[in-house]
C-alpha atoms as one frame of an Amber mdcrd trajectory, in Angstrom:
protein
  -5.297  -9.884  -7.056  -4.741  -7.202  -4.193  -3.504  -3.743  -5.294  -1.397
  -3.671  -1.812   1.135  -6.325  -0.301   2.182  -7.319   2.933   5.279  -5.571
   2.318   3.546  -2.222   1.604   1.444  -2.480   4.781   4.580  -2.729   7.007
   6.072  -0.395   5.354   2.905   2.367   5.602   1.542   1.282   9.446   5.034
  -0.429  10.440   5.327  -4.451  11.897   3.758  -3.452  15.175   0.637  -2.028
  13.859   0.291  -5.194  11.626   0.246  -7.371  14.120  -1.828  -5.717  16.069
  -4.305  -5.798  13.473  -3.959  -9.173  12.066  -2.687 -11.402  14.739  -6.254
 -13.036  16.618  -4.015 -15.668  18.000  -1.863 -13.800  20.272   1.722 -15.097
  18.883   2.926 -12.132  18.407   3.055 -12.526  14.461   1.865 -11.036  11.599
  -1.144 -13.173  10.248  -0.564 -13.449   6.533  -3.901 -14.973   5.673  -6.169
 -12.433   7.933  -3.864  -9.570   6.303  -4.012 -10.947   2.743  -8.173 -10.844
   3.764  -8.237  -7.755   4.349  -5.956  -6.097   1.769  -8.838  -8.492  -0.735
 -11.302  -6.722   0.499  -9.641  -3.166  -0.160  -9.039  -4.315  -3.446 -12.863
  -5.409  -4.081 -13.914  -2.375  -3.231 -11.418  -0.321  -4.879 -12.666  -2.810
  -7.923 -16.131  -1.444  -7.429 -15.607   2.050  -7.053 -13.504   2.028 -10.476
 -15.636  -1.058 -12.255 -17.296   2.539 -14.073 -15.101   3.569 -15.801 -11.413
   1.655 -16.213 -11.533  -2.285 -16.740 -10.098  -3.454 -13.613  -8.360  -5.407
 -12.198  -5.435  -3.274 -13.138  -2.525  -5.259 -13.993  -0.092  -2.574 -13.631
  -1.285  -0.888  -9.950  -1.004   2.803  -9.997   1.149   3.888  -7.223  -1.755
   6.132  -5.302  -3.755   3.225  -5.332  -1.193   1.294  -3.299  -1.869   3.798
  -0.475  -5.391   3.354  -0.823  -5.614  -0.007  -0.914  -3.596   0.224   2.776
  -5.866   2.644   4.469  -9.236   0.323   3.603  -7.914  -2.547   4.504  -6.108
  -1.113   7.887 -10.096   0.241   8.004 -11.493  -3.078   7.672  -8.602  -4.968
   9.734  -9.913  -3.072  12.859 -11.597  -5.281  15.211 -12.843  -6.064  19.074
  -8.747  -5.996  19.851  -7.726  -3.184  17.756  -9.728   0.022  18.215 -10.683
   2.350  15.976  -8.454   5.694  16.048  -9.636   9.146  14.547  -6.527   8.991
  12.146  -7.492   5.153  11.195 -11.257   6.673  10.023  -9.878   9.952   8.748
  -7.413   8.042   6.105 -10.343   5.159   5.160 -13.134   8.580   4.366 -10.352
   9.732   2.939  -9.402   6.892   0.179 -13.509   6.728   0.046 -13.895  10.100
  -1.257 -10.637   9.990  -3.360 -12.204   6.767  -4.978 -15.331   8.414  -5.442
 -14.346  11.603  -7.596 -12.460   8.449  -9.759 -15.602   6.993 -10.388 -17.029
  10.173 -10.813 -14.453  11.321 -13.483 -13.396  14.247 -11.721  -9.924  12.674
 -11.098  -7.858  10.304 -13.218  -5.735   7.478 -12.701  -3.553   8.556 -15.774
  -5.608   6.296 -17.816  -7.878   6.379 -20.440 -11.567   4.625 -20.049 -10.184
   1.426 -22.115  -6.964   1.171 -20.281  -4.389   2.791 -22.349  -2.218   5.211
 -20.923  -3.225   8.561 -20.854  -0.751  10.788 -23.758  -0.362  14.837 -22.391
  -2.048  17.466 -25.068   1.470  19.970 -26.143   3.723  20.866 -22.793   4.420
  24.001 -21.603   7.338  26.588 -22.840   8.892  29.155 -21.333  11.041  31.430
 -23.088  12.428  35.391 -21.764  12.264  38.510 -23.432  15.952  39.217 -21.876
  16.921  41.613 -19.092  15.400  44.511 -18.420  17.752  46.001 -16.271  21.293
  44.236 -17.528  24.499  45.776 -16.628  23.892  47.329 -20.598  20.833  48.878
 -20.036  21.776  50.441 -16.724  25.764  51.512 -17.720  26.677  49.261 -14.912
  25.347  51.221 -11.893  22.624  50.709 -10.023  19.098  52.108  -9.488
């Protein structure tokens, strides 16, 4: 199971960019099954980072890790035809370092260590005191 589809990666890096990175035959295509290999080995890692402390696969993909998934496998798509661009590196140490403070517990997926959904402790209210300076308070003038 991949956390990412083909769909999200054109929709992230566009057609162009796909191709670039997945076609090693030159027919100007998107290679499903060098893409698909790629967005598996995202996934594995993404696997390993969170292995910790969720049980994973997750069945139900959290959104961020849809984006992640994308930047690793762009990361590991990049070969002898496609070079490696600052940005390209930049997003991949990026979605490393995310990944890690996962594993690490100092972020959260909005999940709890056996998979359930995370519940929110009592939300926030905000309530006013009134106006301070109210057309009452100030016999309609001004300051």
């Amino acid at each position: 199971m991949t956390y990412a589809s083909r769909d999200d990666m054109v929709r992230v890096f566009g057609e162009r960019e796909c191709i670039a990175l997945s076609d090693r035959n030159y027919n100007g295509t998107i290679d499903d099954a060098v893409l698909t290999g790629g967005l598996e080995r995202a996934s594995a890692r993404i696997d390993s980072y969170l292995a910790g402390r969720y049980p994973v696969p997750w069945t139900d993909t959290p959104g961020i890790l849809v984006g992640i998934c994308c930047d690793i496998a762009r990361y590991e798509l990049v070969g002898t035809d496609t070079q490696p661009t600052e940005d390209i590196r930049t997003r991949y140490e990026d979605a490393v370092r995310y990944l890690e403070r996962v594993a690490d517990g100092r972020i959260t997926l909005g999940r709890m260590p056996d998979g359930s959904v995370a519940q929110g402790s009592n939300p926030s209210r905000f309530a006013s005191a009134g106006r301070v300076f109210g057309r009452g308070e100030t016999n309609g003038g001004a300051f």
